[in-house]
CHARMM-style PDB file with segment names, atoms N, HN, CA, C and O in Angstrom:
ATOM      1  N   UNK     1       0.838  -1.174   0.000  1.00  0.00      PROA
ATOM      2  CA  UNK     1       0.000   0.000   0.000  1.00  0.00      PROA
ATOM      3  C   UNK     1       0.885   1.240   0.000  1.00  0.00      PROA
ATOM      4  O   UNK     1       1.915   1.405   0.654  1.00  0.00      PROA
ATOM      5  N   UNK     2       0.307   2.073  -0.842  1.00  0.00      PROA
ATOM      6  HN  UNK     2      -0.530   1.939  -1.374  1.00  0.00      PROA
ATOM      7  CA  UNK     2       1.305   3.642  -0.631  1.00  0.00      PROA
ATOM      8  C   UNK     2       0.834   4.468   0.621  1.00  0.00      PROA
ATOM      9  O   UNK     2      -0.283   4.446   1.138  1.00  0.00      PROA
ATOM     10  N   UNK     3       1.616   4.989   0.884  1.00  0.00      PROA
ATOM     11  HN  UNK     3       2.523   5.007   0.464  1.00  0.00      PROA
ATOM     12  CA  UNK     3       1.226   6.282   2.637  1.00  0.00      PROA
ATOM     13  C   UNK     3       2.644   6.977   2.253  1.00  0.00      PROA
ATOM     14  O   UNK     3       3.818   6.622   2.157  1.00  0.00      PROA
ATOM     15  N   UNK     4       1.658   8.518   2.037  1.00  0.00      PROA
ATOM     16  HN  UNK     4       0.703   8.807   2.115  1.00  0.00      PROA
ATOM     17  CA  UNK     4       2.589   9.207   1.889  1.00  0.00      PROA
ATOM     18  C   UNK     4       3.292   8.888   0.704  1.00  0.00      PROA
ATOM     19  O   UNK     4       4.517   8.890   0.826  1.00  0.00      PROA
ATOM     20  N   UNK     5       2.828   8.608  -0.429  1.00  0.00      PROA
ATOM     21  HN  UNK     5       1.832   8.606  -0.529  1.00  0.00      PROA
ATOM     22  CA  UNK     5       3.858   8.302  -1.500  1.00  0.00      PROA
ATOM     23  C   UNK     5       5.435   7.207  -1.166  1.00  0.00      PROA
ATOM     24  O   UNK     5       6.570   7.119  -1.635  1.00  0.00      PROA
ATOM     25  N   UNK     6       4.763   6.650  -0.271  1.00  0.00      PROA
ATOM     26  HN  UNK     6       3.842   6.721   0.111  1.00  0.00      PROA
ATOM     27  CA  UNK     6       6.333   5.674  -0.161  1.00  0.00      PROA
ATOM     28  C   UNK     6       5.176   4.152  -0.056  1.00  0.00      PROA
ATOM     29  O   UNK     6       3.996   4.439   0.147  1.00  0.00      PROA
ATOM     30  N   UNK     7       5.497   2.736  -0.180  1.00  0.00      PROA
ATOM     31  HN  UNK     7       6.455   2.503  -0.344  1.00  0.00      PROA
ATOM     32  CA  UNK     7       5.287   1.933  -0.373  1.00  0.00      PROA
ATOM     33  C   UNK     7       5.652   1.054   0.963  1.00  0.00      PROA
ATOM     34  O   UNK     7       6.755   0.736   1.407  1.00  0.00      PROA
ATOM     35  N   UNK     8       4.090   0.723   1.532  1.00  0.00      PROA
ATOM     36  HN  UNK     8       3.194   0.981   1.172  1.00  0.00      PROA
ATOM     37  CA  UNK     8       4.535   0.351   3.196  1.00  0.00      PROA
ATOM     38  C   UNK     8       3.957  -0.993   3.432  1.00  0.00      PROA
ATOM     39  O   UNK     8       3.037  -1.199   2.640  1.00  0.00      PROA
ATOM     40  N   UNK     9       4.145  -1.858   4.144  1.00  0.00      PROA
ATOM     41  HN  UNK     9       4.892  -1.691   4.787  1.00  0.00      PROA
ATOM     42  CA  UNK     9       3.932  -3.193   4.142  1.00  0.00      PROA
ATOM     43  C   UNK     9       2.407  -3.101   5.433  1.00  0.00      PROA
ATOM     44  O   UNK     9       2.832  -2.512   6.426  1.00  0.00      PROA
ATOM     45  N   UNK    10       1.267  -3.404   5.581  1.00  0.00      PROA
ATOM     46  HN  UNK    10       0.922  -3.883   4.773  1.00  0.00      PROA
ATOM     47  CA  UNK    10       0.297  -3.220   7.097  1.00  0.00      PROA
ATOM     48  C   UNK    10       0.180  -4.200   7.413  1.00  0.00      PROA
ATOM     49  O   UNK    10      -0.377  -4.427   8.487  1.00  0.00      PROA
ATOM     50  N   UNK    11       0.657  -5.214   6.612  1.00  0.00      PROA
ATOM     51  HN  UNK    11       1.109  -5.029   5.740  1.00  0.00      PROA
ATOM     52  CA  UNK    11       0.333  -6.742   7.999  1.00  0.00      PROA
ATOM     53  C   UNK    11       1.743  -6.867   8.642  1.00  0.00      PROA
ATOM     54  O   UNK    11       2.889  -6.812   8.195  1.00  0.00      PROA
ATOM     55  N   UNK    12       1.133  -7.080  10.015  1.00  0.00      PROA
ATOM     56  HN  UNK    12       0.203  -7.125  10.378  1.00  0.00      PROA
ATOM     57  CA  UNK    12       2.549  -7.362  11.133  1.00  0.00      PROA
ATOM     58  C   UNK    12       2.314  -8.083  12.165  1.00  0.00      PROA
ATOM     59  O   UNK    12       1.262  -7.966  12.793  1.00  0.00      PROA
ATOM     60  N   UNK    13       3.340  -9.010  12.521  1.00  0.00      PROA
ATOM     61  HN  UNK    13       4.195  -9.106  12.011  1.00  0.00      PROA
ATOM     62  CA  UNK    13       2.943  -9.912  13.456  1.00  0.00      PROA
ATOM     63  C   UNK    13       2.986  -9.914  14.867  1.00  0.00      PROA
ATOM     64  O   UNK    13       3.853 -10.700  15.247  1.00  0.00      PROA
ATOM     65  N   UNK    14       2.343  -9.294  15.892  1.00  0.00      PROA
ATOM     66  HN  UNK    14       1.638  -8.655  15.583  1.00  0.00      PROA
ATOM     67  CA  UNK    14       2.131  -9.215  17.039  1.00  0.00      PROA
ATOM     68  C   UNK    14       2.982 -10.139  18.043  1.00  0.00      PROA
ATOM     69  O   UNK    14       2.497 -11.263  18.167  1.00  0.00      PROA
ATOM     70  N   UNK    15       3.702  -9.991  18.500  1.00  0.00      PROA
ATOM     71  HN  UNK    15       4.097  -9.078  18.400  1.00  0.00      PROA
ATOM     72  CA  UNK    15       4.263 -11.414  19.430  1.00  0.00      PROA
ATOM     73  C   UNK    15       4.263 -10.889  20.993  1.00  0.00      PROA
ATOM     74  O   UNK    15       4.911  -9.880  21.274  1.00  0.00      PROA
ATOM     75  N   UNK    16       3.696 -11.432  21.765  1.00  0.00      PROA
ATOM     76  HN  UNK    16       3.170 -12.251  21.538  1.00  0.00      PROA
ATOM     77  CA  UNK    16       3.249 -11.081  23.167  1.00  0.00      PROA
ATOM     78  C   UNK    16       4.144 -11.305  24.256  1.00  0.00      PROA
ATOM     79  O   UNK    16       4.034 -12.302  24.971  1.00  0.00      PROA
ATOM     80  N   UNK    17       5.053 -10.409  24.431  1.00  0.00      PROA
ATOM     81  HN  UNK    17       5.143  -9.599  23.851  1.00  0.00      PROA
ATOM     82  CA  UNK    17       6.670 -10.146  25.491  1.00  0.00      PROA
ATOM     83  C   UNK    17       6.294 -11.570  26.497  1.00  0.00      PROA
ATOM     84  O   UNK    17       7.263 -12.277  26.777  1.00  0.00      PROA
ATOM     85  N   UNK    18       4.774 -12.038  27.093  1.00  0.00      PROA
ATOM     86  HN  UNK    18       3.987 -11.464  26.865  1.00  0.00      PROA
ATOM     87  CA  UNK    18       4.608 -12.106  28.395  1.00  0.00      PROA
ATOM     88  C   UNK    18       4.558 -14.098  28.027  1.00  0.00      PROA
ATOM     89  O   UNK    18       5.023 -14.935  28.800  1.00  0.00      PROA
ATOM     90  N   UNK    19       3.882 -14.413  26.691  1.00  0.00      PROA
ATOM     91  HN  UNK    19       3.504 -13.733  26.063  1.00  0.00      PROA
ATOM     92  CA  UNK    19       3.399 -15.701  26.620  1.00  0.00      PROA
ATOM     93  C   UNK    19       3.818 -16.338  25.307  1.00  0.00      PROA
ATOM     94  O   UNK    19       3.660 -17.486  24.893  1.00  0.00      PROA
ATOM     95  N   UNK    20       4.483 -15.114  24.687  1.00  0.00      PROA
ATOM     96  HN  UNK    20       4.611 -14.181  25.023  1.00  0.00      PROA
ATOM     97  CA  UNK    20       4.618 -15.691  22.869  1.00  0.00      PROA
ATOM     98  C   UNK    20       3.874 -15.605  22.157  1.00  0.00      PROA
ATOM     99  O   UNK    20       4.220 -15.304  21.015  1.00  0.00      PROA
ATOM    100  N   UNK    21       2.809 -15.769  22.382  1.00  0.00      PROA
ATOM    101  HN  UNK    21       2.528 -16.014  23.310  1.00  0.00      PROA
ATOM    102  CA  UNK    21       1.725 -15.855  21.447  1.00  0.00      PROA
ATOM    103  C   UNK    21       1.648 -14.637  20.367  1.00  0.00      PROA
ATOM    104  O   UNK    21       1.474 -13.446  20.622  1.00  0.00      PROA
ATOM    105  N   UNK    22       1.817 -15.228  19.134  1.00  0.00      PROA
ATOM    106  HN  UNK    22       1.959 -16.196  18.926  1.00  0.00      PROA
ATOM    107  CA  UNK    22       1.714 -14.601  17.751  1.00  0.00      PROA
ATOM    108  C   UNK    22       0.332 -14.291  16.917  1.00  0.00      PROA
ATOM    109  O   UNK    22      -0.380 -15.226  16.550  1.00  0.00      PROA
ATOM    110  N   UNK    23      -0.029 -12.813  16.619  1.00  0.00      PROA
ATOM    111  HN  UNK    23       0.550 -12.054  16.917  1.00  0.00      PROA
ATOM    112  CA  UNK    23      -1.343 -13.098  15.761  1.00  0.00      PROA
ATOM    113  C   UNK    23      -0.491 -11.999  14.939  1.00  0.00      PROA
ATOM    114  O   UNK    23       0.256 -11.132  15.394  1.00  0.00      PROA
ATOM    115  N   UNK    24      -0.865 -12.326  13.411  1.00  0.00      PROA
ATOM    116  HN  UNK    24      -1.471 -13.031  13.042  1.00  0.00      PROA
ATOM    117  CA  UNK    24      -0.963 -11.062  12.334  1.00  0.00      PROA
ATOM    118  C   UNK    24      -1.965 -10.169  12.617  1.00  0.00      PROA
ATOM    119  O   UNK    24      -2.935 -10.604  13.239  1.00  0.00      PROA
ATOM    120  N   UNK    25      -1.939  -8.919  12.268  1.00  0.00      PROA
ATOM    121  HN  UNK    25      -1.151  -8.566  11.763  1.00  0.00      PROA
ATOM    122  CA  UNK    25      -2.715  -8.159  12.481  1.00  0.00      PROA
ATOM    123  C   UNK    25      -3.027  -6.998  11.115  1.00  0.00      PROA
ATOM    124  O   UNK    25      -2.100  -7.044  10.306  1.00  0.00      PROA
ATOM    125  N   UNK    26      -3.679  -6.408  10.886  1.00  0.00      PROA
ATOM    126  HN  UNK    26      -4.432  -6.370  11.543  1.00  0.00      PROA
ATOM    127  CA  UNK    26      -3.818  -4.901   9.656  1.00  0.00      PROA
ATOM    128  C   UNK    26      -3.317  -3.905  10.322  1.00  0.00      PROA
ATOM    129  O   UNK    26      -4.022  -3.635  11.295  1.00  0.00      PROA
ATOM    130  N   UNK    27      -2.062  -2.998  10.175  1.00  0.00      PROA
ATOM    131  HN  UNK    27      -1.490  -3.217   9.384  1.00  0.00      PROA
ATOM    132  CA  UNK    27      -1.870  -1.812  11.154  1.00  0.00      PROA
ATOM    133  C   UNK    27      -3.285  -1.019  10.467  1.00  0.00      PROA
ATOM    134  O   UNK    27      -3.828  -1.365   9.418  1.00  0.00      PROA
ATOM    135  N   UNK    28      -3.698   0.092  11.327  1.00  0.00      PROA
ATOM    136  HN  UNK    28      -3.257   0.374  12.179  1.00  0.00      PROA
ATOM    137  CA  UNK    28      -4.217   0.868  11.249  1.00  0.00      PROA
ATOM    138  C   UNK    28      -3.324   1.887  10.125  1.00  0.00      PROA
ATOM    139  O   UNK    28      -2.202   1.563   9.736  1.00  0.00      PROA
ATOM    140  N   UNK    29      -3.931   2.999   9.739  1.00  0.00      PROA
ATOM    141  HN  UNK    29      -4.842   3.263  10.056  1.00  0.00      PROA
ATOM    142  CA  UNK    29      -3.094   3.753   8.944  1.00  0.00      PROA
ATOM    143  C   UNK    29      -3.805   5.293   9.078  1.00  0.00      PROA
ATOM    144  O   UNK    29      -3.558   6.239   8.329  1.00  0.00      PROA
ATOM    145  N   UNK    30      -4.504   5.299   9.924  1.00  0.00      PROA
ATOM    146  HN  UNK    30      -4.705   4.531  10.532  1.00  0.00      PROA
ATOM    147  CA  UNK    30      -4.876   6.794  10.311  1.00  0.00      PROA
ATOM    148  C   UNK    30      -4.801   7.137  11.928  1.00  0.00      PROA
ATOM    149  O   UNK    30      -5.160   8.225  12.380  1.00  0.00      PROA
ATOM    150  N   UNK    31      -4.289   6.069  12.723  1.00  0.00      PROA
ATOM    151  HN  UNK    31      -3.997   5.186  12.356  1.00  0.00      PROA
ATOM    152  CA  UNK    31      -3.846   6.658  13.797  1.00  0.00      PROA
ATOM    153  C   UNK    31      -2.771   5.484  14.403  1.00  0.00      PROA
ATOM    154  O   UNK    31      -2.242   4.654  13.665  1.00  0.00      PROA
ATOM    155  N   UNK    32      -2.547   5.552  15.802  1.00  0.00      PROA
ATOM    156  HN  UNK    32      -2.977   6.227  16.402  1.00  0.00      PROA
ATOM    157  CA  UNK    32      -1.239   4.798  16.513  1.00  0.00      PROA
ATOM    158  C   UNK    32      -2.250   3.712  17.130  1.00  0.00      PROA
ATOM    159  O   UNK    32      -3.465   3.860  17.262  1.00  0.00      PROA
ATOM    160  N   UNK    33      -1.755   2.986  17.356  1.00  0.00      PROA
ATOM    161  HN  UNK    33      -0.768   2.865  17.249  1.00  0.00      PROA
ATOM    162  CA  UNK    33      -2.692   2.344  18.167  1.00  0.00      PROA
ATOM    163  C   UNK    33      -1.246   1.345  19.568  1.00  0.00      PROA
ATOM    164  O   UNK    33      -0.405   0.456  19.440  1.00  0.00      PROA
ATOM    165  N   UNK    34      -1.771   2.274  20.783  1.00  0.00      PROA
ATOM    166  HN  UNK    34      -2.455   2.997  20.886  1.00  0.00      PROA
ATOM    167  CA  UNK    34      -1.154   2.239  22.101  1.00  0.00      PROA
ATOM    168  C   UNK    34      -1.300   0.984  22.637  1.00  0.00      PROA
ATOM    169  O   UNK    34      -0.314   0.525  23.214  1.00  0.00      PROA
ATOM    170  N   UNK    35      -2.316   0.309  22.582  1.00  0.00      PROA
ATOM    171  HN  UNK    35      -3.117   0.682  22.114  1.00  0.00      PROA
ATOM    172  CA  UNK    35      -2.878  -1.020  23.546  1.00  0.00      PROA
ATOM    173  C   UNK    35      -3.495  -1.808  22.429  1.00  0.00      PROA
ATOM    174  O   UNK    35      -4.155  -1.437  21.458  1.00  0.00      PROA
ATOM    175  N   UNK    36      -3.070  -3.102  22.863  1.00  0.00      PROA
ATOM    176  HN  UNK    36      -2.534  -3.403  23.652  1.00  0.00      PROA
ATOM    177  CA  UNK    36      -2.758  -4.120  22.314  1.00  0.00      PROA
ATOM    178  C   UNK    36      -2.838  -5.418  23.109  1.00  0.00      PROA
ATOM    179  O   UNK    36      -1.908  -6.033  23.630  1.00  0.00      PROA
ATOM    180  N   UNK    37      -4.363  -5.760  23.094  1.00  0.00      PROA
ATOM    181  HN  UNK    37      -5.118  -5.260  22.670  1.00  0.00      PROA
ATOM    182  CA  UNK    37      -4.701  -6.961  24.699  1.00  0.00      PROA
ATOM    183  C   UNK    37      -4.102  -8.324  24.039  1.00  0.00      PROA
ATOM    184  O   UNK    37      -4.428  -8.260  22.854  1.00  0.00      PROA
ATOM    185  N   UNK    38      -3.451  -9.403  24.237  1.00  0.00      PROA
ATOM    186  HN  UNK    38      -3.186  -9.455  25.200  1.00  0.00      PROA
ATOM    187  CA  UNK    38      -3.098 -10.508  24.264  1.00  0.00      PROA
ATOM    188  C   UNK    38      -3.961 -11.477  23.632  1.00  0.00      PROA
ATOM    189  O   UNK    38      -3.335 -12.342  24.245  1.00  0.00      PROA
ATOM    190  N   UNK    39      -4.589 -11.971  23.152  1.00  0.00      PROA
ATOM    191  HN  UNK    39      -5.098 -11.269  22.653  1.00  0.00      PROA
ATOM    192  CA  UNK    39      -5.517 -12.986  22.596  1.00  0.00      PROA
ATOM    193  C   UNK    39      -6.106 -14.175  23.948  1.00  0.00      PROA
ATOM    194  O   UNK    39      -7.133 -14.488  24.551  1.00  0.00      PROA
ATOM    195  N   UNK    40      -4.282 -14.592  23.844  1.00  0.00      PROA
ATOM    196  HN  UNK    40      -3.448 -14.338  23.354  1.00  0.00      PROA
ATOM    197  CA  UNK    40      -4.246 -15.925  24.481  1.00  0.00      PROA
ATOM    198  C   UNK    40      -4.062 -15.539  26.054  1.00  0.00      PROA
ATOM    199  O   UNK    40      -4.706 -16.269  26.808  1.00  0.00      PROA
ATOM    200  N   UNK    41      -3.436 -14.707  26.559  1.00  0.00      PROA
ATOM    201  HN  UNK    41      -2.913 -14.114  25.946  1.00  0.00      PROA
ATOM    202  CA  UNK    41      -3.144 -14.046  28.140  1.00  0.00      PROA
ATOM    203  C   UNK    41      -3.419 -13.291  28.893  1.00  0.00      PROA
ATOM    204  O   UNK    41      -3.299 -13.206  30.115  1.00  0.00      PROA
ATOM    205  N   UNK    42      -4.009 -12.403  27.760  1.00  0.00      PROA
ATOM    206  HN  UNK    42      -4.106 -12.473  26.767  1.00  0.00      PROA
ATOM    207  CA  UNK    42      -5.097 -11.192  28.012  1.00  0.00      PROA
ATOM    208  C   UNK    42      -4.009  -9.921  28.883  1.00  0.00      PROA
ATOM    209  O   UNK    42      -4.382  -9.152  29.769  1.00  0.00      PROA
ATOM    210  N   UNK    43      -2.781 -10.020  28.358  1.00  0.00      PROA
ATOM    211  HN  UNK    43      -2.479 -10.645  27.639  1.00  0.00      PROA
ATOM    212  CA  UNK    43      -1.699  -9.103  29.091  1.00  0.00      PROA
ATOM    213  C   UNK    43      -2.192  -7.507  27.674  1.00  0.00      PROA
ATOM    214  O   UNK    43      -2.224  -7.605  26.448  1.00  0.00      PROA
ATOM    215  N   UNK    44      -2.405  -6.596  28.309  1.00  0.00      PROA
ATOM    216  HN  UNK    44      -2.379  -6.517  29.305  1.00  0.00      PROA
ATOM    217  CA  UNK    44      -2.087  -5.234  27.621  1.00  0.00      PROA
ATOM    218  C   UNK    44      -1.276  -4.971  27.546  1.00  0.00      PROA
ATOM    219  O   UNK    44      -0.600  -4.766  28.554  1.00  0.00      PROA
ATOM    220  N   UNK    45      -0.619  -4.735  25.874  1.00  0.00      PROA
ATOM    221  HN  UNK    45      -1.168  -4.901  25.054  1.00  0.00      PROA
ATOM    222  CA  UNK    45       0.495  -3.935  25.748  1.00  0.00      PROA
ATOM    223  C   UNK    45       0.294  -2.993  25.375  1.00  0.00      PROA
ATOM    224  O   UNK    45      -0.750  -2.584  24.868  1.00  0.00      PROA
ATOM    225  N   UNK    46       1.744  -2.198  25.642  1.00  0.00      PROA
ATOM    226  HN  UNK    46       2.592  -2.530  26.054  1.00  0.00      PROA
ATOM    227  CA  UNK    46       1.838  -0.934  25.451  1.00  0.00      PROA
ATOM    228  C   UNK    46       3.083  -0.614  25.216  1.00  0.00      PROA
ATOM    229  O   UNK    46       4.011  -0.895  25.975  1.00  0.00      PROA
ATOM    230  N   UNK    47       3.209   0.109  23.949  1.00  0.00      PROA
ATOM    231  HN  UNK    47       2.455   0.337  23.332  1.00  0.00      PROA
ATOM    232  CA  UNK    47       4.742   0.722  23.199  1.00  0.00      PROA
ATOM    233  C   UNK    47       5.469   1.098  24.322  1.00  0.00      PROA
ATOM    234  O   UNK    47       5.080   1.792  25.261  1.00  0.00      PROA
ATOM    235  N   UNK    48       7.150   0.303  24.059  1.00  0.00      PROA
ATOM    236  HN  UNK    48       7.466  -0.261  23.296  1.00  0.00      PROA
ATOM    237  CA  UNK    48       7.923   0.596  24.848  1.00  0.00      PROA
ATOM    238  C   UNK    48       8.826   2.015  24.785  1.00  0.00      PROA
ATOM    239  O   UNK    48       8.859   2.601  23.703  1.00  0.00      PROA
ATOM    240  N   UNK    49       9.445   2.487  25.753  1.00  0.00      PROA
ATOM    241  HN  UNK    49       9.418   2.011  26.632  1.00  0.00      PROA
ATOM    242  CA  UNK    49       9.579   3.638  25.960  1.00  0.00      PROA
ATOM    243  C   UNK    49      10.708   4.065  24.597  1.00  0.00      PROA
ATOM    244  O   UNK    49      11.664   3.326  24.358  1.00  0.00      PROA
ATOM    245  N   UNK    50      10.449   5.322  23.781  1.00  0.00      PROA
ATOM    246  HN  UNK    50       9.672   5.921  23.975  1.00  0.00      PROA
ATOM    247  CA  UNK    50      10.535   5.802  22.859  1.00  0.00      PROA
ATOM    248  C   UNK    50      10.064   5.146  21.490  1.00  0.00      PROA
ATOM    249  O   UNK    50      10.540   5.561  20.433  1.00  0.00      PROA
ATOM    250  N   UNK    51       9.106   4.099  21.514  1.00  0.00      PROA
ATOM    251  HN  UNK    51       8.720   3.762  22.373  1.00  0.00      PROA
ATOM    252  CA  UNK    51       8.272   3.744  20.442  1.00  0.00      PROA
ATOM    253  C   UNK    51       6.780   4.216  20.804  1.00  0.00      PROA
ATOM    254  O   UNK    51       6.236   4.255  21.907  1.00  0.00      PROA
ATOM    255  N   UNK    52       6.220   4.609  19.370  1.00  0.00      PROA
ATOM    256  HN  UNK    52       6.662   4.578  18.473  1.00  0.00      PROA
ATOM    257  CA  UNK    52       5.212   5.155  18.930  1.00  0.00      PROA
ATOM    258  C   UNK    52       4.021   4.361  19.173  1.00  0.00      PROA
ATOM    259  O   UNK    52       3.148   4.934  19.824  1.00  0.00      PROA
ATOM    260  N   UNK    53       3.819   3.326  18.845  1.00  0.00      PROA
ATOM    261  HN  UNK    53       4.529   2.861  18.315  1.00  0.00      PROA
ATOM    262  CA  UNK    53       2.933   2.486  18.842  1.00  0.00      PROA
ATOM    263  C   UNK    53       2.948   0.982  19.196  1.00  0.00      PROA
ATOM    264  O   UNK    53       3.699   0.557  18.317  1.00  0.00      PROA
ATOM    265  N   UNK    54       2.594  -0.064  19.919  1.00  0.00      PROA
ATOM    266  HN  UNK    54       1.984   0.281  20.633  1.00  0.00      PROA
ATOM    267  CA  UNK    54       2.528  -1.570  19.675  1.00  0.00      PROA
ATOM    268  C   UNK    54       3.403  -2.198  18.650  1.00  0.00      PROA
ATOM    269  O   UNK    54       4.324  -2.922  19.027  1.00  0.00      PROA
ATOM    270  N   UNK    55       3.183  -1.972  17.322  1.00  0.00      PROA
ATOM    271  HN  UNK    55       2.435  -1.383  17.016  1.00  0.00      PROA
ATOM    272  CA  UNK    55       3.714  -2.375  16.314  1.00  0.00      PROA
ATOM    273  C   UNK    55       5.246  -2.085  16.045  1.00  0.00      PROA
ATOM    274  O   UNK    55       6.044  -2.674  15.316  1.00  0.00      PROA
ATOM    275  N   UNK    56       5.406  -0.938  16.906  1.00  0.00      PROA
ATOM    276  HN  UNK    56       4.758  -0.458  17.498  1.00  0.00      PROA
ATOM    277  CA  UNK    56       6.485  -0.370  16.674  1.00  0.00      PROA
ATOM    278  C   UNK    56       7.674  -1.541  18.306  1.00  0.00      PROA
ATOM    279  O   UNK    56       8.842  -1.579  18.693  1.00  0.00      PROA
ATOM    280  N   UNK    57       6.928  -1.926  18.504  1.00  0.00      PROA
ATOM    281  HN  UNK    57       5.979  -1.895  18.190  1.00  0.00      PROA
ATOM    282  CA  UNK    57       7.626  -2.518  19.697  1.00  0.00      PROA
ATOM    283  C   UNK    57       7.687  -4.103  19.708  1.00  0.00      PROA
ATOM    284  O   UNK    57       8.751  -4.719  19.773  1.00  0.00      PROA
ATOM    285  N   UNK    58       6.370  -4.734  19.634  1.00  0.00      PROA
ATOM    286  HN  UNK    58       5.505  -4.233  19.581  1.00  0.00      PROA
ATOM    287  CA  UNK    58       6.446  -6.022  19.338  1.00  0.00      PROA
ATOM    288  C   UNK    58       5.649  -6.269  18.258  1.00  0.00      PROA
ATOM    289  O   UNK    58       4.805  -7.163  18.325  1.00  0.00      PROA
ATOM    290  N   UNK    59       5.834  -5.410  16.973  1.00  0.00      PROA
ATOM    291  HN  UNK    59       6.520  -4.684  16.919  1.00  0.00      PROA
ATOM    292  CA  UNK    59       5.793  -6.157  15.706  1.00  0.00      PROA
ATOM    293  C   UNK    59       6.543  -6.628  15.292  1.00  0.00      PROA
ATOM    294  O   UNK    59       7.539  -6.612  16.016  1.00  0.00      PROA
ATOM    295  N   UNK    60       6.722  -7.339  14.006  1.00  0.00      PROA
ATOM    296  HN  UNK    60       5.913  -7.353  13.419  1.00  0.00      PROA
ATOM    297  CA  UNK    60       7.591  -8.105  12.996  1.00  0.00      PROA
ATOM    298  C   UNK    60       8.031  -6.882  11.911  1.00  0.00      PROA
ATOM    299  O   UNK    60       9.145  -6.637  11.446  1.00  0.00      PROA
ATOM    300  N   UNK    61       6.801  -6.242  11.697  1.00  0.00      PROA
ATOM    301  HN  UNK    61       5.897  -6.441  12.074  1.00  0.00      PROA
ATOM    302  CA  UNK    61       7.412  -4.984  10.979  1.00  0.00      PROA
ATOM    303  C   UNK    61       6.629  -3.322  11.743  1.00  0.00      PROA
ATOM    304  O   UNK    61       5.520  -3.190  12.263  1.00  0.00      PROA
ATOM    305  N   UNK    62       7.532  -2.463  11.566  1.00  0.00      PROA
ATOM    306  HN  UNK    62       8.432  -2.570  11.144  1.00  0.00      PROA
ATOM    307  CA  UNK    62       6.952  -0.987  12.112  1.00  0.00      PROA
ATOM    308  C   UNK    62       5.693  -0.445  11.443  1.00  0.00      PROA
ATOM    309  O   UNK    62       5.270  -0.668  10.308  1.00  0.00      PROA
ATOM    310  N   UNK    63       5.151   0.387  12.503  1.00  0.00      PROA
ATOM    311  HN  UNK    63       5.494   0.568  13.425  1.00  0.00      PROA
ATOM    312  CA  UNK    63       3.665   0.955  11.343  1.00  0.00      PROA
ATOM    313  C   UNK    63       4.215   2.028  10.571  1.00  0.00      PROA
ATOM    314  O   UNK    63       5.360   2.479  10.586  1.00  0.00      PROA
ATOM    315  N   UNK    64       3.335   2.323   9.974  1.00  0.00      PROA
ATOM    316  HN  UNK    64       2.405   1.957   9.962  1.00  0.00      PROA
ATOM    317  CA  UNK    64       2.917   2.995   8.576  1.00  0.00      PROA
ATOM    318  C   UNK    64       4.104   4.045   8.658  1.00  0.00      PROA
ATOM    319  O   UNK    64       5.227   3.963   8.161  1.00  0.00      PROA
ATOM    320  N   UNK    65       3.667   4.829   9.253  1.00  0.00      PROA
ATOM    321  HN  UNK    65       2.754   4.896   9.656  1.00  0.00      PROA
ATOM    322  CA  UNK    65       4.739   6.222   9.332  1.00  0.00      PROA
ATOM    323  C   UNK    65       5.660   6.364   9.143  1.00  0.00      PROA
ATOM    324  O   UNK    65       6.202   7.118   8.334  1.00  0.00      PROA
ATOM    325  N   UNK    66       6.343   5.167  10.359  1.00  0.00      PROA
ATOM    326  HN  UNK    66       5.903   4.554  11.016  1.00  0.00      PROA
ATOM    327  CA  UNK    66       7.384   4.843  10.845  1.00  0.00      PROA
ATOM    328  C   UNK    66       8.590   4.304   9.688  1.00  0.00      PROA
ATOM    329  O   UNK    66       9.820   4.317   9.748  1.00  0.00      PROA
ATOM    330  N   UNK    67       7.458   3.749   8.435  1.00  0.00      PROA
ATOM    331  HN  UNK    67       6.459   3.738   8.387  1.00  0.00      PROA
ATOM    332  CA  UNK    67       8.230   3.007   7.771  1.00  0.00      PROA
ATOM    333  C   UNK    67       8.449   3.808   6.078  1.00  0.00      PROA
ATOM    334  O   UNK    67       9.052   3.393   5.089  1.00  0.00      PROA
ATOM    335  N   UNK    68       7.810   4.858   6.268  1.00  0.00      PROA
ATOM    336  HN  UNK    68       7.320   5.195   7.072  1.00  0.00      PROA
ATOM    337  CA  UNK    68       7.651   5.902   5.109  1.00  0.00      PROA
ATOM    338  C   UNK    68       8.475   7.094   6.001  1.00  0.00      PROA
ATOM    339  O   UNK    68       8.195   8.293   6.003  1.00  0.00      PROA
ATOM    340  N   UNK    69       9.560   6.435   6.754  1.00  0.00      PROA
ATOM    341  HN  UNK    69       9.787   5.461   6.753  1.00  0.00      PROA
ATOM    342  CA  UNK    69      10.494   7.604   7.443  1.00  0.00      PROA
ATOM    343  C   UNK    69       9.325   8.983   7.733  1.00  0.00      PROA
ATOM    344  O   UNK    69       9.464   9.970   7.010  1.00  0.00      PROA
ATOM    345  N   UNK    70       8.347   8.989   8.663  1.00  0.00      PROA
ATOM    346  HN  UNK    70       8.234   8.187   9.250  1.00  0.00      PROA
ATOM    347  CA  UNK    70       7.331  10.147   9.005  1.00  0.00      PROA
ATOM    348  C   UNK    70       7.604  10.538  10.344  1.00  0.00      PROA
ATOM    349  O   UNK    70       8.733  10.225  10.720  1.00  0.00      PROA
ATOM    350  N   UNK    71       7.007  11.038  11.038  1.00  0.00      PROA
ATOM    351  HN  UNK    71       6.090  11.292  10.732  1.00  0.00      PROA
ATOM    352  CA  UNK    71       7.083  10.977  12.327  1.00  0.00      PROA
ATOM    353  C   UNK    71       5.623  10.399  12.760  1.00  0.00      PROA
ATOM    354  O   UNK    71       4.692  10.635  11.990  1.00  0.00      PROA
ATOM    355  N   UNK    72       5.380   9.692  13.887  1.00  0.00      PROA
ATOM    356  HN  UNK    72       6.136   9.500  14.513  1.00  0.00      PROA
ATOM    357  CA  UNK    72       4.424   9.276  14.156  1.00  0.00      PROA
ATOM    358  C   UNK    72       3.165   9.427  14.934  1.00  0.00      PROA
ATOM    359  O   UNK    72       3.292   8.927  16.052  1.00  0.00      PROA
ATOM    360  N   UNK    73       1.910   9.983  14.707  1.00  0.00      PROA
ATOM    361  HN  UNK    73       1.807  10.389  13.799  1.00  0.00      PROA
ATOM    362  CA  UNK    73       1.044  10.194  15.562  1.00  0.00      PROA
ATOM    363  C   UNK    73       1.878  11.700  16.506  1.00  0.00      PROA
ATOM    364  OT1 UNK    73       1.307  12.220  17.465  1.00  0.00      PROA
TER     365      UNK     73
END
């Protein structure tokens, strides 16, 4: 998908610091998204300190912005 005229990948794979547990997900692409409940553990995450978003912390790949060199949210 294009954002911002650069070419950005939105599926990313979630992996949960607390249990492992992996889901793909669609980043969002009009805002950050902070919390991020567990499927399997039900642990809330939340972007670690100087990341923007979830994705940006325990994804497989960074969100949107992030990856069209933007600044984020």
């Amino acid at each position: 998908m294009l954002y911002n005229d650069k070419l950005v990948e939105l599926k990313s794979t979630l992996t949960c610091p607390n249990c492992g547990y992996e889901k793909e997900e669609i980043m969002p692409t009009n805002a950050c998204q902070f919390f991020y409940e567990c499927e399997k553990c039900k642990t809330m995450l939340k972007p670690l300190e100087g990341d923007c978003c979830v994705y940006c912390s325990y994804g497989s790949v960074k969100c949107p912005p992030i990856q069209a060199n933007q600044s984020c949210c």
